[in-house]
N, C-alpha and C positions, 0 to 999 in steps of 0.2 A: 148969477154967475155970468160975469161979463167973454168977451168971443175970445179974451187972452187965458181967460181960467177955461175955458171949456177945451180950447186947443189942448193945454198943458193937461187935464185929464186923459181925454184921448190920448196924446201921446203915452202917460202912464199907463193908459190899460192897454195899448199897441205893445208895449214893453214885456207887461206882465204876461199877455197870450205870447208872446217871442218866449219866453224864460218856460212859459210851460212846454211849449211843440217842444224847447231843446230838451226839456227833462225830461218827455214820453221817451223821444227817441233814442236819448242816452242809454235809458232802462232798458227798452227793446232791445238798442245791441248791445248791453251785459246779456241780456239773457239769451241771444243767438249768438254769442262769442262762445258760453259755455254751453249750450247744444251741440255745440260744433269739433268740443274734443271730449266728449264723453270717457270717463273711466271703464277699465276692462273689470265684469264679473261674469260668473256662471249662471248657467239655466237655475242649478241650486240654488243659488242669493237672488233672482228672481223671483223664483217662487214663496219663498221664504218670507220676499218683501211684500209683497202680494198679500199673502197671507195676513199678514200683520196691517193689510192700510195702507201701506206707507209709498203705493206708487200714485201720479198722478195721471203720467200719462205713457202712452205704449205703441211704437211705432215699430212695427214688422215686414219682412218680406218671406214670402213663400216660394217653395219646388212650384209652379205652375201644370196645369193641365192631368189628365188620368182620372181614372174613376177615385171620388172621396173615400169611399168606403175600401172599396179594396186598397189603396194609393192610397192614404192620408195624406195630407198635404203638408211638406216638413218644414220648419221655419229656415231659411237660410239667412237670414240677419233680424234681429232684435236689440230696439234700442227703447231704454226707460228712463222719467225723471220721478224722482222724489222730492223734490220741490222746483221751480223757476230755475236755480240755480244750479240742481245738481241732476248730474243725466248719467250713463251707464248703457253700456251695451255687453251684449257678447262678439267677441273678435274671433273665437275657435268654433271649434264645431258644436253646432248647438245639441246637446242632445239631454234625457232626463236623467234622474239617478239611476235607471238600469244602461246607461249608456244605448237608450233606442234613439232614433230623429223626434225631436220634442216638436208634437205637429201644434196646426191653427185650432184644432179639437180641443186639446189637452189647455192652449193657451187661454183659450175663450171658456173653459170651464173650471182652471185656476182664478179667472177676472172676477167671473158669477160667483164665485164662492167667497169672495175676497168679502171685509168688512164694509169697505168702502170701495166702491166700482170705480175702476179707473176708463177712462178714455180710451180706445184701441182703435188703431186706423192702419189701414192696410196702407203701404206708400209703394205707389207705381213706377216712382222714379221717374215723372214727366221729363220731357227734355227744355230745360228750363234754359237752350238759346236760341230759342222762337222767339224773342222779345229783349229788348233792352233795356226793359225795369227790373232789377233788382230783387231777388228771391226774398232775403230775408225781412223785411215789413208784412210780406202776406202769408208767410209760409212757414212754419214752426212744427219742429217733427211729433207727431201723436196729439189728437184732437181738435179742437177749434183754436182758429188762427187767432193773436194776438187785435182782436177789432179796433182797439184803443193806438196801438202802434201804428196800424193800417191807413185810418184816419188822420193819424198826426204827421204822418209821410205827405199824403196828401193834400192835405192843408197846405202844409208849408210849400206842397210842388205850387199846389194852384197862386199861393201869396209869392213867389220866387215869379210865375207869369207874369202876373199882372204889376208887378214893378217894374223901376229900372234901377238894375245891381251897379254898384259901385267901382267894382273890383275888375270885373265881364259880363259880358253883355248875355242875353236870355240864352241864345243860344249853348255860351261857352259852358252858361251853368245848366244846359239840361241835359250834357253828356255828362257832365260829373254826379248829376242827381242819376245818372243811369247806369252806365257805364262804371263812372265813378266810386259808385255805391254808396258811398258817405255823405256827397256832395248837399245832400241836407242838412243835414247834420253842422258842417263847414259852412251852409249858410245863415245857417241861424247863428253861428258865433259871431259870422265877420260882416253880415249884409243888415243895415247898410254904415254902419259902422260898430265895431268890436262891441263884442257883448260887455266888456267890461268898462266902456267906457258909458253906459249908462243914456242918460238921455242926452247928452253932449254933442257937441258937434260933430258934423260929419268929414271925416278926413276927404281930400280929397286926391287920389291917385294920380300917378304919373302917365299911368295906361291900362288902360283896359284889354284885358284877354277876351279875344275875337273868336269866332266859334271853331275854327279849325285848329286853333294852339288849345281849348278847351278840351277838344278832343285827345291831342293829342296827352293833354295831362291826365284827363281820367282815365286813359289806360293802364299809367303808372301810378296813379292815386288807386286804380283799384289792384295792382299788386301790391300795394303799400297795405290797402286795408286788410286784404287776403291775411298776411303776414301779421298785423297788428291783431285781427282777429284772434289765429291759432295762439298766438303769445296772450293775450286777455283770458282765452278761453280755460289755457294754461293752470295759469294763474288762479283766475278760480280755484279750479281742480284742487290745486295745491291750497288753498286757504281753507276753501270747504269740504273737505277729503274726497 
């Protein structure tokens, strides 16, 4: 293999790792699109589903503080998926079929009796504006985070460094990787030339976005995604009941 066939390799396998990053991260945000608007059910069809297997994972919050025993501690939001795709919560007052507060007791000894244990994670509601990266690649409600998405965010932050973008410059693109929240995503389509255009050349811009118009676009790229989300999320919902 001469230095012109070994180039064109590498490029073909720089290509193929490009097509995969975008295809983790696609997948990732379907499945935080649909976390993200869960359909409304009761404590009843909870349980129910429990019962049968059929939850995977189970994200809760509790009454905090008082004694356990006297005070149980009573759920005040519950949300669950039965598969990637499809999630559920209760939006009312959670309570059991004697209309008591359906406590973390009652919850965690529905899980243990279940066929198949599902995942249960208590969610604190961190304040997730201490930082400018982006919640959903590490963060998915009830159980262990998405490792494979987490990775491929990363990746493609650290390959987005160590290049130089076509479109804006490092800067421009590390507010939209942030801020922006998509802005990976967006770079894997168009950096350093459109994904559709294969191994081809590289177009060459009129101007580069500098890092303070960068900013100022992922603030409106991240209401844009905000919006695109809820509507994906939608959707789902409506495809897969």
């Amino acid at each position: 293999m001469d230095n012109g066939d070994l180039w064109h390799f590498l490029r073909w396998v720089g290509f193929g790792i490009r097509l995969a990053l975008l295809l983790l991260l696609l997948a990732g945000a379907l499945i935080t699109c649909a976390s993200l608007v869960p359909s409304e059910r009761t404590v009843a069809e909870f349980r129910a589903a429990v019962a049968a297997g059929e939850v995977d994972r189970v994200s809760y919050q509790a009454a905090g503080g008082g004694d356990p025993v006297a005070h149980p501690r009573e759920l005040i939001r519950l949300e669950w998926s039965e598969s990637p795709l499809i999630w559920h919560e209760v939006r009312r007052e959670i309570v059991d079929d004697a209309y008591r507060g359906y406590t973390v007791d009652q919850l965690m000894a529905d899980v243990n009796r279940a066929p198949v244990r599902a995942s249960v994670v208590y969610d604190s509601e961190p304040d997730s504006g201490r930082n400018p990266f982006p919640d959903w690649p590490f963060k998915l409600p009830g159980g262990s985070n998405l490792w494979w998405l987490a990775a491929a965010w990363v990746v493609t932050f650290v390959i987005m460094l160590g290049s130089v973008p076509r479109l804006g410059n490092r800067w421009a693109w590390f507010w939209m990787f942030t801020i922006g929240q998509v802005g990976a995503i967006l770079f894997l389509i168009l950096e350093p030339r459109p994904v559709w255009r294969g191994l081809g050349e590289v177009p060459v811009p009129e101007k580069r976005v500098m890092g303070g118009n960068g900013c100022l676009i992922s603030i409106g790229l991240s209401i844009v995604s905000m919006v695109l989300a809820g509507g994906v999320g939608q959707l789902v919902g409506v495809v897969l009941g």
